[in-house]
LOFIRO-130326 format. One line per field, with one value per residue: residue number from 1; residue in one letter; x, y, z of N, C-alpha, C in turn. Coordinates in nm, 4 decimals, decimal comma, padded with zeros to 6 digits. Example, Ala and Ser with C-alpha at 12.3 -4.5 7.8 and 13.67 -1.06 7.14 Angstrom:
2
k: (1/2)
r: (a/s)
neast: (01,3190/01,2850)
nnorth: (-00,5690/-00,2250)
nup: (00,7800/00,7080)
caeast: (01,2300/01,3670)
canorth: (-00,4500/-00,1060)
caup: (00,7800/00,7140)
ceast: (01,3200/01,2900)
cnorth: (-00,3300/00,0030)
cup: (00,7800/00,7870)
END
This chain:
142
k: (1/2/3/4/5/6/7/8/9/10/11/12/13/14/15/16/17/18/19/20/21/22/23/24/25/26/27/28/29/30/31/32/33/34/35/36/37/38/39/40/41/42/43/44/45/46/47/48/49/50/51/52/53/54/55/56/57/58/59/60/61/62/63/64/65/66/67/68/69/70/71/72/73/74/75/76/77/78/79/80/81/82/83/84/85/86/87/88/89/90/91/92/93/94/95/96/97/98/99/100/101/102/103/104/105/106/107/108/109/110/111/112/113/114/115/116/117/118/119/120/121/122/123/124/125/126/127/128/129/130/131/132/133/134/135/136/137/138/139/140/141/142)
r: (x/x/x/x/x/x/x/x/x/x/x/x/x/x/x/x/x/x/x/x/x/x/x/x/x/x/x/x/x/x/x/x/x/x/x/x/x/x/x/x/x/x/x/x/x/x/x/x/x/x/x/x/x/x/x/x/x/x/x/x/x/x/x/x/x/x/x/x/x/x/x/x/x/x/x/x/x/x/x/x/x/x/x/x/x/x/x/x/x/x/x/x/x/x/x/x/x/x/x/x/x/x/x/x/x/x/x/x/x/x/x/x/x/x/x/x/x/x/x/x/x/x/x/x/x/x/x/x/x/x/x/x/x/x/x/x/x/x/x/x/x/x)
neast: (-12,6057/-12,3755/-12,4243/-12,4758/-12,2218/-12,0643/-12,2366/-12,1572/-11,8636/-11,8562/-11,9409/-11,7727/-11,5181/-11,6193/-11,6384/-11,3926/-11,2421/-11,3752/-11,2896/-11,0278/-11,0154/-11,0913/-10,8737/-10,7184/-10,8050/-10,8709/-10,5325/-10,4443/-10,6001/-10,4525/-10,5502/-10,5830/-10,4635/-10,1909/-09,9024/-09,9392/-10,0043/-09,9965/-09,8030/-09,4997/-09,2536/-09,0157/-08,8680/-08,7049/-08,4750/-08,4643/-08,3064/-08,3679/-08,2595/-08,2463/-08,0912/-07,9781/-07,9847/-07,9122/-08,1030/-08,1782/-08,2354/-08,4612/-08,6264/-08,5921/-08,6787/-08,9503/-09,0423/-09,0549/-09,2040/-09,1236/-08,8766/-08,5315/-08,3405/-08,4642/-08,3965/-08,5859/-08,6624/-08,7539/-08,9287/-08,9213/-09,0883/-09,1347/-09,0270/-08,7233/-08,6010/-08,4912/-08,2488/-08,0164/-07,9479/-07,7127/-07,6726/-07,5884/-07,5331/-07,6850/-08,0626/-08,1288/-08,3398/-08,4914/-08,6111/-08,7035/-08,8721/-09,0970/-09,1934/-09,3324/-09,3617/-09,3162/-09,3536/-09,1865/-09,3304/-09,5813/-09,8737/-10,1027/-10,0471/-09,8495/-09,9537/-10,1206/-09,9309/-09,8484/-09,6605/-09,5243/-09,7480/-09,5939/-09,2838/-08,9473/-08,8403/-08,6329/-08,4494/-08,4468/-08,6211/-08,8914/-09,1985/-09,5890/-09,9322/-10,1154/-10,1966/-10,0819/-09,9073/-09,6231/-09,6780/-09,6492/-09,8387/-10,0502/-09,8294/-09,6877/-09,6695/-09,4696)
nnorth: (06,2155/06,3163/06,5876/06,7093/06,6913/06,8127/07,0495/07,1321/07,1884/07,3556/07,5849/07,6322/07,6915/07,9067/08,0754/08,0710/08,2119/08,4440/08,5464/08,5389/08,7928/08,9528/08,9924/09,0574/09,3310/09,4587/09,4920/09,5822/09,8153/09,9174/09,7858/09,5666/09,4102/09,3906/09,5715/09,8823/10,1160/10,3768/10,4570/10,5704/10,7092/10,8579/11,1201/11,2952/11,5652/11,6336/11,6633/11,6452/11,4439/11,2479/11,2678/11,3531/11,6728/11,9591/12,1268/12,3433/12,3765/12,2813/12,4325/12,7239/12,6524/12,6446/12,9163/12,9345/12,8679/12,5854/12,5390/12,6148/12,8239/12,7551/12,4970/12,2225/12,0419/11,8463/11,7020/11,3859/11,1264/10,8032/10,4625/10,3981/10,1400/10,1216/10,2433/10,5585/10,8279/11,1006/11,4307/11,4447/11,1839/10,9634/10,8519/10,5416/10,3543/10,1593/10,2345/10,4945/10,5084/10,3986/10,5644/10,9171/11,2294/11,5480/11,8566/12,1497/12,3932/12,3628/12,3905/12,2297/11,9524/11,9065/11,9389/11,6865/11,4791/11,4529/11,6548/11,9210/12,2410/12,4615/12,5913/12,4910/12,1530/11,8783/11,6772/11,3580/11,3267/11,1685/11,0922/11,0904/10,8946/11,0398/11,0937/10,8589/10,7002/10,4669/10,4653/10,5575/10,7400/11,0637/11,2353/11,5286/11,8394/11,7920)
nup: (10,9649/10,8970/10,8088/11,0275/11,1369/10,9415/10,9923/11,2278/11,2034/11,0180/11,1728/11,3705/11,2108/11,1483/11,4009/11,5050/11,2287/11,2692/11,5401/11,5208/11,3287/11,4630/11,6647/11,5004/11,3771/11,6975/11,7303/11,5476/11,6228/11,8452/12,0637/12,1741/12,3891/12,4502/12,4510/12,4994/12,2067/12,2049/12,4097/12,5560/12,3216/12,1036/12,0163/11,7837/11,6234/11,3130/10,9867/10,6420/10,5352/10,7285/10,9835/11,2860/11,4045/11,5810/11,8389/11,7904/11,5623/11,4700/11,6214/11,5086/11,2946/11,3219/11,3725/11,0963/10,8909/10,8839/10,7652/10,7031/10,5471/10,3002/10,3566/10,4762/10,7820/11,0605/11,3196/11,4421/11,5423/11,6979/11,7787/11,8627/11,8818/12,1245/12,1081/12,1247/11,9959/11,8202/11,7702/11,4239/11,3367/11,2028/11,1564/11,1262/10,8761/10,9309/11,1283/11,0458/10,8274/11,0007/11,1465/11,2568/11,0985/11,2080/11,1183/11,2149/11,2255/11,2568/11,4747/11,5060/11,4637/11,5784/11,8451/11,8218/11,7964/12,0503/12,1295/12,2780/12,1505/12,0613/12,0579/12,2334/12,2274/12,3337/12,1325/12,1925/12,3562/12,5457/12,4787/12,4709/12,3792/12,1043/11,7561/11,5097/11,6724/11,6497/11,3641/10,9935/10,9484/10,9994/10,9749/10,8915/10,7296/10,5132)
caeast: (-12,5040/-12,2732/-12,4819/-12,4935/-12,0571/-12,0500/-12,2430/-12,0422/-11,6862/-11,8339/-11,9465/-11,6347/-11,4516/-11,6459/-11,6293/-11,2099/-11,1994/-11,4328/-11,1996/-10,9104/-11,0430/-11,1299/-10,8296/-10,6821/-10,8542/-10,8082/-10,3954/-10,4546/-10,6460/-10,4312/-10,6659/-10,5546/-10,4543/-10,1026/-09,8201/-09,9964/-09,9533/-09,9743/-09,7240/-09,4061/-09,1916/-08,8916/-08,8538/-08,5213/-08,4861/-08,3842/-08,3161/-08,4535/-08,1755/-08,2702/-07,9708/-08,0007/-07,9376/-07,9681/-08,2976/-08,1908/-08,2696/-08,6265/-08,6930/-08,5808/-08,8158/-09,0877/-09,0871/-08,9802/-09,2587/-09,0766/-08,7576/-08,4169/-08,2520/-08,5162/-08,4041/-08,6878/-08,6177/-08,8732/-08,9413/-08,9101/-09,1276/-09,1052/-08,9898/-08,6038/-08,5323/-08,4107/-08,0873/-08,0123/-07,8938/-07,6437/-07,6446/-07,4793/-07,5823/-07,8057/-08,1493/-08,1770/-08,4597/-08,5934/-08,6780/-08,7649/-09,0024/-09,2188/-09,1842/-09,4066/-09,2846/-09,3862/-09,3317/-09,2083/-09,4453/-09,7230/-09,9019/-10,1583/-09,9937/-09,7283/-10,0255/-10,1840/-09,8083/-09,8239/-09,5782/-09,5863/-09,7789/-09,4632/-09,1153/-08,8225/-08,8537/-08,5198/-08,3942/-08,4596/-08,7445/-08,9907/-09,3440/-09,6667/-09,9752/-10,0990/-10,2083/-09,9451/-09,8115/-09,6007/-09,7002/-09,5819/-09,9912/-10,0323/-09,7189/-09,7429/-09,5284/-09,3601)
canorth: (06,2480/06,3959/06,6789/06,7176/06,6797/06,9489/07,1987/07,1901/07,2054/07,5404/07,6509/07,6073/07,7398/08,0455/08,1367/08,0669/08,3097/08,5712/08,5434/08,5883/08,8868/09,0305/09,0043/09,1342/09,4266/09,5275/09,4773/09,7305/09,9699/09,9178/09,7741/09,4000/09,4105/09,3968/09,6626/09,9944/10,1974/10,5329/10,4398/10,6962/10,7459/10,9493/11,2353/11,3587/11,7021/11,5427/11,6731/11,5955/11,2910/11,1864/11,2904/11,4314/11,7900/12,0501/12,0857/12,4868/12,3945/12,2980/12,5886/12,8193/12,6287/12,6669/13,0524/13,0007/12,7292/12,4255/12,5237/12,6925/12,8570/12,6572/12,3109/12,1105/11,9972/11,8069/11,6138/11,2459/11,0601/10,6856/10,3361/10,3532/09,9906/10,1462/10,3468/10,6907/10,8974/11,2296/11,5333/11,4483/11,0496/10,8940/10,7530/10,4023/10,3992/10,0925/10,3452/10,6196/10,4159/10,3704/10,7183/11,0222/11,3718/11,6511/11,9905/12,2279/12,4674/12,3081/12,3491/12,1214/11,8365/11,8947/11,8349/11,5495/11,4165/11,4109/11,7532/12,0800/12,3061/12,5414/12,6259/12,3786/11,9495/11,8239/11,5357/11,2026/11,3109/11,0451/11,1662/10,9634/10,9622/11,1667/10,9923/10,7884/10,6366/10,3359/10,4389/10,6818/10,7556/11,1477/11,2896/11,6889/11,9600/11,7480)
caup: (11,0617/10,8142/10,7866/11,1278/11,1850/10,8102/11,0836/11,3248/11,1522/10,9492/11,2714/11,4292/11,1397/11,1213/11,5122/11,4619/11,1712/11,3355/11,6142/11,4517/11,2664/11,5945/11,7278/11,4134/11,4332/11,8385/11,7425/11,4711/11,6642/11,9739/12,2027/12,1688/12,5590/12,4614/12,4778/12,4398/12,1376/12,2425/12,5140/12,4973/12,1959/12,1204/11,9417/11,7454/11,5374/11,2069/10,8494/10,5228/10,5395/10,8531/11,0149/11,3757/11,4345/11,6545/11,8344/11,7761/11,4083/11,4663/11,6982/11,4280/11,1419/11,3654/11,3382/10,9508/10,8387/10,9271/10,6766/10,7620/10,4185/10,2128/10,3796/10,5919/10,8922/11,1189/11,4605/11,4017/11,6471/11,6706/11,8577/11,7451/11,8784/12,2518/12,0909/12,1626/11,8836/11,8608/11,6619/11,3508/11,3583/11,0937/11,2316/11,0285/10,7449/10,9764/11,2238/10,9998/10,7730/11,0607/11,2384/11,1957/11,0574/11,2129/11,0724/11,3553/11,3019/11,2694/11,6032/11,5273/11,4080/11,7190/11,9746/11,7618/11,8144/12,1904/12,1121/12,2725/12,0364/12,0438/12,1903/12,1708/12,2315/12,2944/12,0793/12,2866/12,4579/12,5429/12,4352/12,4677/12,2785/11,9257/11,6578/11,4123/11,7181/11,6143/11,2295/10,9411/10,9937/11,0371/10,8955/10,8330/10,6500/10,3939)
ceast: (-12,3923/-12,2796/-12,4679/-12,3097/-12,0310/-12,0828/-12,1571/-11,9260/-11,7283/-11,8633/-11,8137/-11,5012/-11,4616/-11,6386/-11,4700/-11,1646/-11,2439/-11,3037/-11,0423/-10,8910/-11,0710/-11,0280/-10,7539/-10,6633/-10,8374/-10,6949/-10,3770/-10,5157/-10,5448/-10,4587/-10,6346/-10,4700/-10,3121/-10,0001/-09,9314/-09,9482/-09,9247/-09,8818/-09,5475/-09,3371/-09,0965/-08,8888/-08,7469/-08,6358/-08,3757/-08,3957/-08,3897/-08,3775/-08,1740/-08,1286/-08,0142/-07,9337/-08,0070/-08,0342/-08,3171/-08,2632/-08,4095/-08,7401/-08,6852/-08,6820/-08,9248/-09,1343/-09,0710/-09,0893/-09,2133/-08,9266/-08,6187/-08,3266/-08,3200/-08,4971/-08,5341/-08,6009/-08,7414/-08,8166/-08,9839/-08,9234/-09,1424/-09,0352/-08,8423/-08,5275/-08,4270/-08,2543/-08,1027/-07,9096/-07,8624/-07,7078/-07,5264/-07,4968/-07,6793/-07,9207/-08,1558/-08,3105/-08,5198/-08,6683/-08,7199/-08,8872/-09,1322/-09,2625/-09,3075/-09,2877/-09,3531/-09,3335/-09,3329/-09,3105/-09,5797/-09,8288/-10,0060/-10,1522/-09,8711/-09,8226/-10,1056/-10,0735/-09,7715/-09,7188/-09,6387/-09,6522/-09,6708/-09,3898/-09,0122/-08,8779/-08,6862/-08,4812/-08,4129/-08,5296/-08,7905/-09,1471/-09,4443/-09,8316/-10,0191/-10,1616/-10,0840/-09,8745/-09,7657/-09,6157/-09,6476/-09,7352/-09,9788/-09,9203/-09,7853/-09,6043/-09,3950/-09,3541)
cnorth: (06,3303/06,5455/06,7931/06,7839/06,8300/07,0882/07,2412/07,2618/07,3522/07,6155/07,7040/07,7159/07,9059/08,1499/08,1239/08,2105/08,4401/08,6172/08,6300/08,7590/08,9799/09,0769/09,0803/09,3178/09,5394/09,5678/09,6061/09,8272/09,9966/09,8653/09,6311/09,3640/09,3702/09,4844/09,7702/10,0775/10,3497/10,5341/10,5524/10,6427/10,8518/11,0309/11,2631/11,5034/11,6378/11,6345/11,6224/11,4180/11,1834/11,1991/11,4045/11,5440/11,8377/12,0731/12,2365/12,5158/12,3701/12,3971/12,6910/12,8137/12,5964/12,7958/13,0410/12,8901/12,6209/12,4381/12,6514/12,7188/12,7416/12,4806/12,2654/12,0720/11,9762/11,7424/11,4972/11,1671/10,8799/10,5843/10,3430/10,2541/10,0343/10,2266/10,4768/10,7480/11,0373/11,3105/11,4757/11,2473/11,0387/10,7969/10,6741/10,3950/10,2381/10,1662/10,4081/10,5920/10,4011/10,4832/10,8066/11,1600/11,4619/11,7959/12,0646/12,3704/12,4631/12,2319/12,2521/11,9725/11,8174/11,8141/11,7649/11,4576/11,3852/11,5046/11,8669/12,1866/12,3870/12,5594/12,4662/12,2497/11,9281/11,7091/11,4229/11,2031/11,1864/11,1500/11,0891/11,0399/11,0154/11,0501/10,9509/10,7554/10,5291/10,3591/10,5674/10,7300/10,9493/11,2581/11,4475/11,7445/11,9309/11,7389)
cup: (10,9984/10,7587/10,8851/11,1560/11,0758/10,9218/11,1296/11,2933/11,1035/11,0689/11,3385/11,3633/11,1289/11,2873/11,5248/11,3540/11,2565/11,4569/11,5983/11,3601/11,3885/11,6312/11,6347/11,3898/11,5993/11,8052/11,6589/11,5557/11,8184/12,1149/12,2074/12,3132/12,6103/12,5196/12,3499/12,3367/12,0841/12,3827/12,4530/12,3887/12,2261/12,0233/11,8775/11,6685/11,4182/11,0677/10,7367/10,4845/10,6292/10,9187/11,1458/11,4045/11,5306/11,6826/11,8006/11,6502/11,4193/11,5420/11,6135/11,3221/11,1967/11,3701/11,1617/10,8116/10,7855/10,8367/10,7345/10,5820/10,3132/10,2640/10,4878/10,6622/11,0076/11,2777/11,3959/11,5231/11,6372/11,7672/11,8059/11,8555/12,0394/12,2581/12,0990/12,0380/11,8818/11,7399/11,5921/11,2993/11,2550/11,1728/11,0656/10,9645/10,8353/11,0706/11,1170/10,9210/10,8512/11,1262/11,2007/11,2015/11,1004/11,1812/11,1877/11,3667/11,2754/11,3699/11,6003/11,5117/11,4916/11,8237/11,9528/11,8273/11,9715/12,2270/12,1827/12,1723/11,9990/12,1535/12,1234/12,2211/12,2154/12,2844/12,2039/12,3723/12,4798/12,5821/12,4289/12,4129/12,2051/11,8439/11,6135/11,5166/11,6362/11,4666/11,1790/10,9127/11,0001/11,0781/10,8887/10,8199/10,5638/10,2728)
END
């Protein structure tokens, strides 16, 4: 009988982990029947400091391959916690950590991003999704 009760429990144990690994898995890919992760996102036009500027500046380093007088300057897509952020404002390295970078002229890595391939995006869009939703996943031009 003890042989019998040993089945079960590894049984048990092993349809619990599987489980768990399953669900593991969906949450990572998105599909875990939660809050979607290609669901919109926000955009800024941010510096190399993360510091929101001008969306004029990422329209310009999209004719100039993504740099203005040698500085970078990107689209910074990402969940930033429901706040709205100015020109001139610091996005928080908890936001930015998780964000993606996209290089403005890098049309394919704009409409991976759920981005127009070209022209302007103004700061606080809401954009939905691209790959690297939710992750720093599919980053370009840095």
């Amino acid at each position: 009988m003890s042989t019998t009760r040993s089945n079960r429990a590894k049984a048990a144990i092993t349809t619990v982990s599987l489980t768990g690994a399953a669900m593991g898995f969906l949450t990572a890919c998105g599909g875990g029947g939660g809050e979607d992760d290609t669901e919109a996102r926000e955009v800024y036009c941010v510096d190399e400091q993360d510091n929101v500027v001008d969306e004029d500046q990422c329209e310009e380093a999209e004719r100039n391959g993504g740099f203005i007088g040698g500085l970078p300057f990107f689209f910074l897509l990402g969940n930033f916690g429901g706040n709205r952020y100015s020109v001139g404002q610091r996005i928080p390295s908890q936001y930015t950590s998780t964000g993606t970078r996209v290089n403005p002229s890098d049309t394919a890595a704009r409409s991976r991003s759920g981005l127009p391939s070209s022209g302007k995006v103004t700061s606080g869009t809401r954009v939905s999704g691209g790959i690297g939703s939710g992750g720093a996943g599919g980053s370009s031009g840095s």
